[in-house]
Residue, then its C-alpha position, 0 to 999 in steps of 0.5 A: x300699401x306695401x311699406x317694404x316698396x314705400x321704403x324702397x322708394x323713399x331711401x333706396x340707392x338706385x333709380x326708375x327705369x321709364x319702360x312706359x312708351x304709349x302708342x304714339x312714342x312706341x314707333x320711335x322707340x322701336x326705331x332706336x332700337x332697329x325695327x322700322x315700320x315697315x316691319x310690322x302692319x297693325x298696332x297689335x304687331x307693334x305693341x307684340x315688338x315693344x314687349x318683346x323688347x321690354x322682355x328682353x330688357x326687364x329679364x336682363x341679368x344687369x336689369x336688377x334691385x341693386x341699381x333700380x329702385x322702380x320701373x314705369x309700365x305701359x298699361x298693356x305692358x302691364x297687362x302682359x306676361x314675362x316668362x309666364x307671370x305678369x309683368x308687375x308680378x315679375x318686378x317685383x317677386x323675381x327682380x325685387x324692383x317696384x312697379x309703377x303704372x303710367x295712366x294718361x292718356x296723352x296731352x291735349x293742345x298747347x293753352x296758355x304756354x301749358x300741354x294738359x293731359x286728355x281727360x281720362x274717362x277709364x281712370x277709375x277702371x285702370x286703377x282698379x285694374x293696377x291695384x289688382x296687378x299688384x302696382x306700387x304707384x301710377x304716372x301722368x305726364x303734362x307738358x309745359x312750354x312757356x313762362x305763362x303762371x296760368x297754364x302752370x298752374x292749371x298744369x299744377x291744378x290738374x296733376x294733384x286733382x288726378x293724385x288726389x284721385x291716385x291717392x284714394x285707390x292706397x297708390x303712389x302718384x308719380x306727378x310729372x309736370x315735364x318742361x319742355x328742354x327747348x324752350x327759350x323761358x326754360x328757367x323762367x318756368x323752372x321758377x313759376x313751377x317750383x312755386x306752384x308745386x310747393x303751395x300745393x304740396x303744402x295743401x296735402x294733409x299728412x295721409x297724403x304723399x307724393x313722387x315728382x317726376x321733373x326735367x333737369x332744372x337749369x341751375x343746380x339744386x334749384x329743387x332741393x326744397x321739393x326733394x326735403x318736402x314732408x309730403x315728398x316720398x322721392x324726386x326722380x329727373x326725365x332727361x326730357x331729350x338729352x343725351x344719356x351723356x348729358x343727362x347724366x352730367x346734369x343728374x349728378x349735379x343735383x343732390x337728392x335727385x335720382x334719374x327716371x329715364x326712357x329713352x336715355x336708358x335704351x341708348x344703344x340698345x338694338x334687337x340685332x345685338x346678340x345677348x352678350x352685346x345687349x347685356x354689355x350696353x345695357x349694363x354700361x346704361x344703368x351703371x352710368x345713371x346709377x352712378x349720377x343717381x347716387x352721386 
């Protein structure tokens, strides 16, 4: 493990850029950001735009160490190069921001109120290849959408089998137990989850760390225990659908708590904006969220 990038993550001032869109967000993504699908034919041209894009925003000069701590790549984003070295290289070596790899695949239908992640056969393949890429820590996403304790917790169950596993290859597991921010039962979930994830964390032995990634709770500070566990190296937020407005209201009242966006974090960007226009949105973006990140 690289203690500079643990450090970083563990008391540095800023947040995780969320790069990571898969396959079936990336046409939305692109959407937002002004390309249609009529403008590209085959999923090959489609990941060439999303890279493009991502290029063009990991190569900014307001995308910098001095407001983002760490940012989530897509496996074929990493696997790719930026300005000829390959995207985690040039994180880290050129920006000093430290790589994450996103390592689900996706999630399987709603049981018990939860959405588990599909199994992931290549798990031990795409570690190796992360540990080989020179990647700080992975990320895999569940969804939950009801107050139900037994998807919750088989939701909980799944995420730290798949840490444990992380844990194993000296990487950081990002566990993201999303809610969904639509749901009737949301703070009811918030309450069955923050029980759940503190019995597991207290099942960790002292070699073993983790990141949280969770939605905005309703009620202020309601994960302050998770952001002063032992075995917690950092809680970041997703903003789940919110607007970056909103999100970021929410963020700032939540100590402790630092932002790991996607979508909010490209509001407003668009592929016909000149580098000034793009720099400018960009940077209002990031200086925003830092500012709720650090509150």
């Amino acid at each position: 493990m690289n203690i500079e990038q643990f450090e970083r993550m563990r008391v540095g001032k800023g947040f995780i850029a969320a790069l990571d869109q898969s396959g079936g967000s990336t046409p939305k993504a692109l959407h937002l950001y002004g390309i249609d699908e009529s403008q590209y034919s085959t999923e090959g041209q489609m990941f060439d735009l999303v890279h493009q894009m991502r290029s063009r925003i990991i190569t900014s000069p307001v995308f910098n160490s001095e407001r983002i701590l760490g940012a989530i790549l897509f496996e074929m984003t990493m696997e790719r190069l930026v300005e000829g070295l390959p995207t985690a290289e040039y994180l880290w070596h050129r920006k000093g921001i430290v790589p994450f790899l996103k390592i689900d695949n996706g999630l399987q239908p709603v049981i018990n109120g939860a959405c588990l992640m599909k199994p992931i056969p290549e798990l031990v393949t795409r570690l190796n290849k992360a540990v080989s890429y020179g990647v700080f820590g992975t990320k895999a996403r569940s969804l939950i959408q009801e107050s139900n304790s037994v998807g919750i917790g088989a939701c909980v169950d799944q995420q730290f089998e798949i840490a444990h596993k992380v844990s194993a290859f000296d990487l950081i597991p990002i566990i993201e137990p999303e809610v969904d921010i639509k749901s009737p039962e949301k703070n009811w979930i918030e309450h069955i989850l923050k029980r759940s994830l503190l019995d597991a964390l207290d099942s960790l032995d002292s070699s073993q760390n983790v990141m949280l990634k969770l939605t905005l709770p309703d009620e202020a500070n309601y994960y302050r225990e998770l952001t002063h566990h032992p075995r917690v190296v950092r809680v970041a937020a997703l903003s789940g659908g919110y607007t970056q407005i909103h999100a970021n209201e929410l963020l700032a009242q939540n100590d402790g708590l630092i932002a790991s966006f996607s979508r909010a974090l490209t509001e407003g960007l668009k592929q016909q904006q000149n580098d000034g226009e793009f720099d400018n949105t960009l940077d209002r973006s990031i200086q925003q969220i830092y500012t709720a990140s650090v509150k």
